[in-house]
Structure formats: C-alpha cells, structure tokens
C-alpha positions in Angstrom: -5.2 -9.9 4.3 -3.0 -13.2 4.8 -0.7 -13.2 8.2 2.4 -14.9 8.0 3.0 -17.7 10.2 6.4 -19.1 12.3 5.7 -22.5 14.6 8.9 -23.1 16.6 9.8 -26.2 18.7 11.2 -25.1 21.8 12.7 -27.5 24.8 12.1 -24.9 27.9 8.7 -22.9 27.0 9.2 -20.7 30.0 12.7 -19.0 28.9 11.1 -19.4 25.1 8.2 -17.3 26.4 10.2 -14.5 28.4 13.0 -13.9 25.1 9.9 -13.9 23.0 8.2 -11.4 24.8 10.8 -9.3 25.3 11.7 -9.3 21.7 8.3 -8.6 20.3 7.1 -6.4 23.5 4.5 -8.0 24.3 2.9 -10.6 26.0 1.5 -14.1 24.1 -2.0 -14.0 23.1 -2.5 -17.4 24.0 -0.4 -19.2 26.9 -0.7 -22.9 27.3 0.9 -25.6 29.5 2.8 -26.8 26.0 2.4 -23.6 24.0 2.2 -19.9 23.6 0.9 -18.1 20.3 1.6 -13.6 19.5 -0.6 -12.2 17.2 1.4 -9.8 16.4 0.4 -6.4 14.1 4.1 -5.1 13.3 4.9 -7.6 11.6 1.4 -8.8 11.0 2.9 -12.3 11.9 1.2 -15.7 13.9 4.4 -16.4 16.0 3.7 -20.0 17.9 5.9 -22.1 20.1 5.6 -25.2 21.3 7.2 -27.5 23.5 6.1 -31.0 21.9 8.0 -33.9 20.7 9.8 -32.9 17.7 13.6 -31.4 17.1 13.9 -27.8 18.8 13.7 -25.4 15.6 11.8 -23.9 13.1 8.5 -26.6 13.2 7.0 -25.0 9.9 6.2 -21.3 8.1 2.7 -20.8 6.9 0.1 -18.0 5.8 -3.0 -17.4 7.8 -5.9 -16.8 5.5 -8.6 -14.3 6.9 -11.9 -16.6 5.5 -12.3 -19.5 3.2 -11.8 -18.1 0.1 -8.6 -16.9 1.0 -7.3 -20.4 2.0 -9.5 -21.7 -1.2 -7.1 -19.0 -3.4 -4.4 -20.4 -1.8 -4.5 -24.1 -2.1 -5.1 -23.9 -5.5 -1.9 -22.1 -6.1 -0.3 -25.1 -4.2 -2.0 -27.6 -6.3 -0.9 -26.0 -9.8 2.8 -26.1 -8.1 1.9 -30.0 -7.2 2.7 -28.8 -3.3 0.1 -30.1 -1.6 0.9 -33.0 0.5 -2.2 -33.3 2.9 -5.9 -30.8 2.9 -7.3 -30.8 6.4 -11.0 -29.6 7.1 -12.2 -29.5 10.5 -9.3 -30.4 12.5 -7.7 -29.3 15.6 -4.3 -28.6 15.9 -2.2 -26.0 18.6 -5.8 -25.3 20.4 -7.7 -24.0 17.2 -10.6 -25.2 14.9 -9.1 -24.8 11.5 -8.8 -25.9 7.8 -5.6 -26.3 6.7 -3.2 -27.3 3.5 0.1 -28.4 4.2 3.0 -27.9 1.6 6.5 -28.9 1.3 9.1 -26.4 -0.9 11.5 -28.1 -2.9 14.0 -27.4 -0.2 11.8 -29.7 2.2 10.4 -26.8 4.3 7.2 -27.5 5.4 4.3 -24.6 4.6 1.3 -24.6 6.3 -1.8 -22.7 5.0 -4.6 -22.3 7.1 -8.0 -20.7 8.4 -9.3 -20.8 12.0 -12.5 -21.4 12.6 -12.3 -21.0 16.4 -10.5 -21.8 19.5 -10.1 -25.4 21.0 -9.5 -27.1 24.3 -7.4 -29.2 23.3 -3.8 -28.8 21.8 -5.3 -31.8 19.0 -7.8 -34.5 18.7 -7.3 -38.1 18.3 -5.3 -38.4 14.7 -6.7 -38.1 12.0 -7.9 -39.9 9.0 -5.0 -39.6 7.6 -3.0 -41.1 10.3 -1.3 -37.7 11.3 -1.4 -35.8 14.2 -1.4 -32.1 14.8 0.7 -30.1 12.9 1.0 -32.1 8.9 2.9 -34.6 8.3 5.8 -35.5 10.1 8.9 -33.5 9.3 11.0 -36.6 8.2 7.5 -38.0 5.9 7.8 -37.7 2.3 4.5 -37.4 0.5 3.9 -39.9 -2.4 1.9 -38.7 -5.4 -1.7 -38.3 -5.7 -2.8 -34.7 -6.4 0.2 -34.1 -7.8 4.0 -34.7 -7.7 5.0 -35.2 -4.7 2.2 -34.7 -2.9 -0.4 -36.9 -0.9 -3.8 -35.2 -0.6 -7.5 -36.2 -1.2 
C-alpha cells in the first residue's frame, strides 16, 4: 500500500517541529539537525520538513511505494503521461537509501515517487549524475524532452 508524501521547506525547524507535533500528536520519527520526518498511520502520510536552501513552502508531494514493483507500477504510469523528468536508483536524499521518479503536473508541482531502501547518514551524497542534488530537480528547472514531453529522464 502506497503512503502519501508532503516535504515542506521550513526557515525555523524547531517551532516547525513543535506545531507539527502538536498537530499530528506525535513526535517525529526521525529528528535531524536540518530535518524531521512522521510516519504517520492516520493519515497513512510521509510528512518531512526540512530547513535547506530553497523557498519556505510546500518542497514537493509524492507517493511512497512499499517495494519495487510498486514504484515500477508507478513510473510507468508517469511515463505513458510523459511526467517523468528524472529516474533515480540508488541515491540518497533526506537521510534515506532510495529509488526514486520525479514528476512535474502540468500545474508545475513537483511529484516525487519513491522506495527506501534504507536509512542514510547523510542528508545526500555528492550530486549526482545528473547534476542534481537531493530532492529532483530544482523547483525553478524545466525538464527538456527525452522520455517524453517534457520530461528529461534516462
């Protein structure tokens, strides 16, 4: 079963964290220096905030796939919409292992679909291959075709 997934950029993570956990009623699952993360059952939602350097605001929305062929099922359904704009394997991004596609709807809201492989140290790696950092491409980026329109994937 899919999880759905808010990433929030936040200026003060301490007040974020304490009207966040007050509103859900409960405390983060994960608590970081630059970022906290609920797992939350009711609603069965990944809830992330982050204090990094982008706008304060809604980051991205995603879906959290349980295994492979979850994430699989769903990045073929953003291919045949010609969505995709980048297909991550293996990458690490907001202290997780994970594999991820990232999407943009024609309002430009960014989508990110993913599956964790595990936790990580590290809030991201070096940049990619692609020349992005955690977390897709940058909010302001506008993917060229290659999969599809409007999209820039491998």
């Amino acid at each position: 079963m899919k999880r759905f997934h808010v990433h929030v950029n936040v200026e003060q993570l301490d007040s974020s964290i304490r009207f966040y956990t007050t509103l859900f009623g409960t405390t983060p699952s994960v608590i970081k220096p630059d970022y906290a993360k609920w797992m939350l059952d009711d609603p069965r939602v990944n809830f992330a905030i982050s204090q990094r350097d982008r706008r304060s605001g809604v980051d991205h929305l995603g879906l959290q796939a349980e295994d492979a062929a979850e994430l699989a099922a769903i990045g073929a359904r953003l291919q045949a919409a010609g969505a995709v704009a980048l297909a991550e394997k293996g990458i690490t991004c907001c202290y997780a292992h994970s594999d991820k596609f990232w999407a943009e709807d024609p309002q430009g809201i960014r989508w990110e679909s993913f599956h964790t492989h595990g936790e990580a140290t590290s809030y991201t790696d070096a940049p990619n291959e692609t020349g992005t950092s955690c977390c897709g491409p940058a909010p302001d980026a506008k993917p060229t075709a290659a999969c599809g329109p409007n999209a820039n994937c491998c």
